[in-house]
N, C-alpha and C positions, 0 to 999 in steps of 0.2 A: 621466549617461552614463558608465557605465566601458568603456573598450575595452584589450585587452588585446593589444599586435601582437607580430608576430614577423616580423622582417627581418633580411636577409642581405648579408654584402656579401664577396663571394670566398669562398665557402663558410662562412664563420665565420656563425654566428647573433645576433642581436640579442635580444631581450624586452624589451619597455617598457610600464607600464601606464600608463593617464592617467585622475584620473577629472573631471569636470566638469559644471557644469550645463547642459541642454541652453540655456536661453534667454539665460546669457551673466553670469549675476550668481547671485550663490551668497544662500541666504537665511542668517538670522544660525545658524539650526539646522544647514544645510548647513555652513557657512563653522567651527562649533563640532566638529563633525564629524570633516571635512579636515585640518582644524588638527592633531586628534590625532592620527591616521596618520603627517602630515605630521612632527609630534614623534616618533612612533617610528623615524621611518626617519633622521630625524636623529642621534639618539640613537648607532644601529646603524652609521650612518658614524661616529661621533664613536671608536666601541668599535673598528671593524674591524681588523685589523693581523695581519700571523702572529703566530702563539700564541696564538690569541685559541678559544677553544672558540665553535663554532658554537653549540650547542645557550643557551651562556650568551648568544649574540644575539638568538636566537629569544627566550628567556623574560626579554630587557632590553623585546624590542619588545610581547612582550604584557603585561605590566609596564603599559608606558608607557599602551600602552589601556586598562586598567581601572582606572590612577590618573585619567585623562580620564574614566572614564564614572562614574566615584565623584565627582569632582568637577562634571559637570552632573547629579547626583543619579540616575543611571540604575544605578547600582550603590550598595549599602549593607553596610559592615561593614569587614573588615581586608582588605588590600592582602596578605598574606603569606598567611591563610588560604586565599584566593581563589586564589592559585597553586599552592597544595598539593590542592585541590580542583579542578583544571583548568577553574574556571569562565572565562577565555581562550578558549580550546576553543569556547564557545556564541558569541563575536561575532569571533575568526579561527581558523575551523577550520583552516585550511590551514598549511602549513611556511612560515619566513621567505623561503625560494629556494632556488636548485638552480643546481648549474655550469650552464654554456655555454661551448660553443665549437665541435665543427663538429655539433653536436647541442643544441638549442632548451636540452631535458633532458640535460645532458650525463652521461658516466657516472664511475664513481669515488666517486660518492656513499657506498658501504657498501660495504669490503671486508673479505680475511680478517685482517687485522691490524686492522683499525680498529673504534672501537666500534660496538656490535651496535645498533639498529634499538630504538627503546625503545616500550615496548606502551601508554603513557599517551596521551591522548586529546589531538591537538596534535603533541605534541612527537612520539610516531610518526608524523607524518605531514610531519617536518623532512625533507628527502632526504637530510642530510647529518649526521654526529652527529663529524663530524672533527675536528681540530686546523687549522685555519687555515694557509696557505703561500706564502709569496711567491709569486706567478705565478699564483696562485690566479684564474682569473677565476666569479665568482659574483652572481646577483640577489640582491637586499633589497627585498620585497617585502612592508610590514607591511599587515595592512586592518583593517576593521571595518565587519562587516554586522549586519543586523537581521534573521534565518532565525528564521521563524515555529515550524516542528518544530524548533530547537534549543533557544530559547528557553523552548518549551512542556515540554520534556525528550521528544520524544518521538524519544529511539533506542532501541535495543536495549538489555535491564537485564542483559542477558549483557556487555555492550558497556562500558559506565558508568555510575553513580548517583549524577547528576549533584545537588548541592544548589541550588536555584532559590531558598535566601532571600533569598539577595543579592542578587537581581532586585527590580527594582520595576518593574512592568510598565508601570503607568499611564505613569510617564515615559517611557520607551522607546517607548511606540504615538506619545509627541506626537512624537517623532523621527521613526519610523517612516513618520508619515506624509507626511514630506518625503524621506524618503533612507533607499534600501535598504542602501548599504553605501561604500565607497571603498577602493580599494587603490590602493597605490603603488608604481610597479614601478621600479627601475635597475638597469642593469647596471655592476657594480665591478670592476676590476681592482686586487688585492691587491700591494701595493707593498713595500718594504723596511722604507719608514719608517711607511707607513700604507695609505693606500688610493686611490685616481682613477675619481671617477666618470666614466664613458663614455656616459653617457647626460644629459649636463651641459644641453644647452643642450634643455632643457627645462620651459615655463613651469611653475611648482609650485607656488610663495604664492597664496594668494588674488586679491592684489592683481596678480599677474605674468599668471594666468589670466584674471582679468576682462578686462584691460588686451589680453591678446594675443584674445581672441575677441571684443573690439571693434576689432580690427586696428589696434591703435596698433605704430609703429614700434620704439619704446621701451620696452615691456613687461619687458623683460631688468632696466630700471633701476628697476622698482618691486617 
């Protein structure tokens, strides 16, 4: 189950994604998964800070995915190529996050002094191609899904032309067949020295999840 909420408090907005399994225990394919995501968004905290180029967080977090899926054999080849060929793009289409604050999607994302909106597949669809700023508050949101028409290449050839060698299919369906996808949502306020996650107290290890949807009290400490 991934649910994706959006909450308010004083008009200011929230966004959190969560994702989990529904009966409470992750299989070792699910838990392999998770893990990576889980690694990318850690990654993207570890990086945050003003000065930090958005776009260089987005392409650390899809990075991070497709050294994970090279290493459970669902991708084959070089790590550098694969991001020059936006093969990312086929398992997180979407942008790393977007401001918030009295708007879900805040605005500011793309103005006339800042850089322009990039046409590659992924990374156009970052909301932000900014220079990072204290007060900044923004999501980190990395995932990784199993989308049957991306995987198969089937967009538009106006669009992209995409290389599917890297794929290996057969592995991916045994994934596929447990788990579409996971993203991972917090929201960050950018700090002077680094960064504060405000969406903290929320279960995210494996082990914190299992722990908290068996309603142990202590889940926090695993």
């Amino acid at each position: 189950m991934l649910t994706d909420q959006g909450h308010s408090f004083h008009h200011y907005c929230s966004d959190v994604t969560i994702s989990f399994p529904v009966n409470g225990r992750f299989t070792e394919k699910q838990a392999q998964i998770y893990n990576i995501v889980l690694k990318a968004s850690r990654a993207v905290f570890a990086k945050l800070a003003p000065g930090v180029d958005w776009i260089d967080c987005h392409e650390l977090a899809e990075q991070t995915v497709l050294e994970g899926l090279v290493a459970l054999g669902c991708l084959t080849g070089d790590i550098g190529e694969m991001m020059e060929k936006r093969i990312g793009f086929l398992f997180m289409p979407h942008g790393l996050g977007h401001f918030i604050g009295l708007d879900c999607h805040d605005v500011g994302g793309y103005l006339p002094h800042t850089p322009k909106r990039s046409p590659l597949p992924g990374i156009g669809n970052v909301r932000t191609a900014r220079i990072i700023e204290a007060g900044n508050v923004i999501t980190i949101e990395p995932g990784c899904y199993f989308r049957d028409f991306l995987l198969d290449g089937e967009v538009p050839q106006d669009f992209y032309q995409f290389d599917l060698s890297y794929l290996n299919r057969e592995k991916i369906r045994e994934y596929q067949a447990e788990i579409s996808g996971v993203r991972i949502e917090d929201v960050v306020w950018v700090t002077e020295n680094g960064n504060e996650n405000l969406s903290y107290d929320i279960p995210r290890t494996v082990p914190q999840i299992e722990a908290c949807m068996a309603k142990q009290e202590n889940w926090r400490d695993q």
